[in-house]
C-alpha positions as MATLAB code, in Angstrom:
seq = 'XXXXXXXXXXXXXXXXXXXXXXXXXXXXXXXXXXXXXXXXXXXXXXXXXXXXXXXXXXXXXXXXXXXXXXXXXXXXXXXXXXXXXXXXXXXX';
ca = [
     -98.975    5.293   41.302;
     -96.705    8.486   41.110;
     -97.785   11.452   42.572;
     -97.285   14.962   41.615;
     -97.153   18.466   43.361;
     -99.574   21.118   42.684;
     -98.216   24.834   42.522;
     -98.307   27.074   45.647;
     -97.131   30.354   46.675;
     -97.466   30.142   50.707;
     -96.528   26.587   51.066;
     -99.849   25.038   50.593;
     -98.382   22.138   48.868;
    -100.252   19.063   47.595;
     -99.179   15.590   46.700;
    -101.724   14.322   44.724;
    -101.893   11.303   42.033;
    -102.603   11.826   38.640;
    -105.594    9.540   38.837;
    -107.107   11.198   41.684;
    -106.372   14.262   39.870;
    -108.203   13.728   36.865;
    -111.472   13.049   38.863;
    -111.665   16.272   40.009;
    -110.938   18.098   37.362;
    -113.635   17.585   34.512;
    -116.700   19.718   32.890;
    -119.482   20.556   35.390;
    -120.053   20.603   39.404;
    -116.715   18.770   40.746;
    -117.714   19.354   44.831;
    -118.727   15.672   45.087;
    -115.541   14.245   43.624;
    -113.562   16.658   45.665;
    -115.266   15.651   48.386;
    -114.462   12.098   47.838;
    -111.051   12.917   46.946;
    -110.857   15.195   50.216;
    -111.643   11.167   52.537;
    -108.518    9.235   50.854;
    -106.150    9.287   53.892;
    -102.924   10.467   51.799;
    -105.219   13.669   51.445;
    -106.262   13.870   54.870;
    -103.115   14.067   55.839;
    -101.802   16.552   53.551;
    -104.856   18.575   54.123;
    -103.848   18.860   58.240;
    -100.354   20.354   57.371;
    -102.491   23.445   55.593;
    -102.678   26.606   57.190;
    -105.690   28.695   56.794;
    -104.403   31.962   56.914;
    -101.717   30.969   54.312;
    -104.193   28.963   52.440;
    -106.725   31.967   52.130;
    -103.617   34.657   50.950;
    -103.338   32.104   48.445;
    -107.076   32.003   47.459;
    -107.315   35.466   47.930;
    -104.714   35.934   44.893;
    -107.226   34.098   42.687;
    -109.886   36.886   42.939;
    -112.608   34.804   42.782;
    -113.779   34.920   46.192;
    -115.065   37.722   48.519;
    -113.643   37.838   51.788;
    -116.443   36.285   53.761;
    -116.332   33.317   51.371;
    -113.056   32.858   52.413;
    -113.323   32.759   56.115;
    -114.653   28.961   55.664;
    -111.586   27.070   56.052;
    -113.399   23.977   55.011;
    -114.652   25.329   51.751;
    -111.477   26.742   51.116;
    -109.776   23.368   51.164;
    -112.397   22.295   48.918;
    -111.558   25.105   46.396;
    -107.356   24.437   46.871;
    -108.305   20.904   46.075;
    -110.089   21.597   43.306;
    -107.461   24.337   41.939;
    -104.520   21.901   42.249;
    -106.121   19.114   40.519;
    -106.590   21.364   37.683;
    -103.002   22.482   37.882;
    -101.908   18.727   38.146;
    -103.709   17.578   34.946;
    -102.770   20.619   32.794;
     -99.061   20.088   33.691;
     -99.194   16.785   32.604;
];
């Protein structure tokens, strides 16, 4: 299945199939499918690569978060998952 790139200002890029996409990016709580999403190994991978100072300038842009909320690296993926499903799927 092709795979697309999310969009990313401090090189937190993101490979991530339309399919896979889509699952996370729906009406309601999406933190189980992200975290499902978050296991597949092309993820993983990807998800290694990511830098968590660059990754929390980048969430830090958003405004949404506070800056202790964004000193938890983990959660933070979670969120740039989420984010760049939802960028995937609208760009489609």
């Amino acid at each position: 299945m092709k795979t697309r790139w999310n969009s990313s200002n401090y090189g937190n890029d993101l490979k991530i199939t339309l399919r896979d996409a889509e699952s996370c990016s729906h009406a309601g709580q999406c933190d189980e499918d992200v975290k499902i999403l978050m296991d597949k190994p092309y993820i993983k991978k990807q998800l290694k690569n990511i830098n968590p100072e660059q990754l929390k300038k980048e969430l830090n842009e958003f405004g949404a978060w506070d800056e202790d909320a964004l000193n938890n690296h983990e959660d933070n993926l979670m969120r740039w998952i989420w984010i760049s499903d939802g960028d995937i799927v609208e760009g489609k």
